[in-house]
N, C-alpha and C positions, 0 to 999 in steps of 0.2 A: 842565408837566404839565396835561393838560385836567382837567377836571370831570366828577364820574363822573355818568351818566346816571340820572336818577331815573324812567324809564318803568316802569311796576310789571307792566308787561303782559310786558314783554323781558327774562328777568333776566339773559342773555346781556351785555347791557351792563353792567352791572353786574359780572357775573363776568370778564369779560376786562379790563376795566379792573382790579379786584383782583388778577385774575393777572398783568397788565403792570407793575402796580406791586411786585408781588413777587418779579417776574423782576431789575427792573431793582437792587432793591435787596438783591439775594440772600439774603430770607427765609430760606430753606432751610438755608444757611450759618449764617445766625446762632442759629436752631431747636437746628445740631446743635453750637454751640458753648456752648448754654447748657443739653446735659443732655436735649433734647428727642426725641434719635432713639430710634430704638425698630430691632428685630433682625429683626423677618418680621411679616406683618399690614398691617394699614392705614397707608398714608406717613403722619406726622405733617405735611407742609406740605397732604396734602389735609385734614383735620381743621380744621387750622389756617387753610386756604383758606376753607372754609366757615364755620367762624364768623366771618372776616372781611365775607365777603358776606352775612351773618346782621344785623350791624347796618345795613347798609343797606337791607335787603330791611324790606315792609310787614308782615313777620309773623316772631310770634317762631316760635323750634323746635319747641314743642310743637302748634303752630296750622298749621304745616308738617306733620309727621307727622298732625296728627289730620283731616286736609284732605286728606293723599295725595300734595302737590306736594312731599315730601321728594325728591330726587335722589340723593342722597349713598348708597354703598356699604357704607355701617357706620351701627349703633345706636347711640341714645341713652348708652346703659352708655360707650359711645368714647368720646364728644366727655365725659361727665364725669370718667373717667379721665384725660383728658389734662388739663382744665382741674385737677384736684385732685392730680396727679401733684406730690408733697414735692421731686423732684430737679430739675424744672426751676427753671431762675434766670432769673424773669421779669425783675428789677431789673436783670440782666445784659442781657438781649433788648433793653429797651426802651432804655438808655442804649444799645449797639451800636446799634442800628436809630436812635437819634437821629442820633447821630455820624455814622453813614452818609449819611442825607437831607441835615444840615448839609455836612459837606464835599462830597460827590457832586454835588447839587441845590444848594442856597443860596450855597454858598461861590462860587460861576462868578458868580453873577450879580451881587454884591456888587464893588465897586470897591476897590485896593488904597488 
């Protein structure tokens, strides 16, 4: 897996690299197996997208919206709802999403 790109000019790089890593390790899948999908409205893996590309990126959310260079489709009220939403099972995600990298990624390269 390369190194995600820290040009603060392009965030393109940035964001395709988050997305390639999220395809490869089917986010979305693990999102909806831990309680995170939602019925009509905004996809949960773009939400989810975004605040991923949010920690890598030179500016927090608010310094984005009050700047203008927000891109994203949906308001502030979303992304807090999802982060505070009781039914997701982040302990679920993150252990799934480990186990995934490990055997997917790590496990190949490792010697029997």
């Amino acid at each position: 897996m390369s190194s995600i790109p820290q040009n603060a000019e392009n965030g393109n790089g940035i964001s395709n690299s988050v997305t390639n890593f999220m395809t490869q390790f089917q986010i979305g899948k693990l999102l909806f197996k831990c309680n995170a999908g939602k019925a009509k409205g905004i996809p949960v893996f773009e939400v989810f997208r975004y605040l991923f590309c949010l920690i890598f990126s030179d500016r927090s959310m608010y310094m984005q919206w009050k700047t203008g260079i927000f891109d994203g489709s949906f308001c502030k009220n979303t992304v807090y709802r999802f982060l505070n939403n009781a039914k997701i099972n982040w302990s679920r995600f993150t252990t799934l999403l480990s186990s995934r990298i490990i055997n997917d990624f790590m496990k190949p390269l490792t010697d029997e």
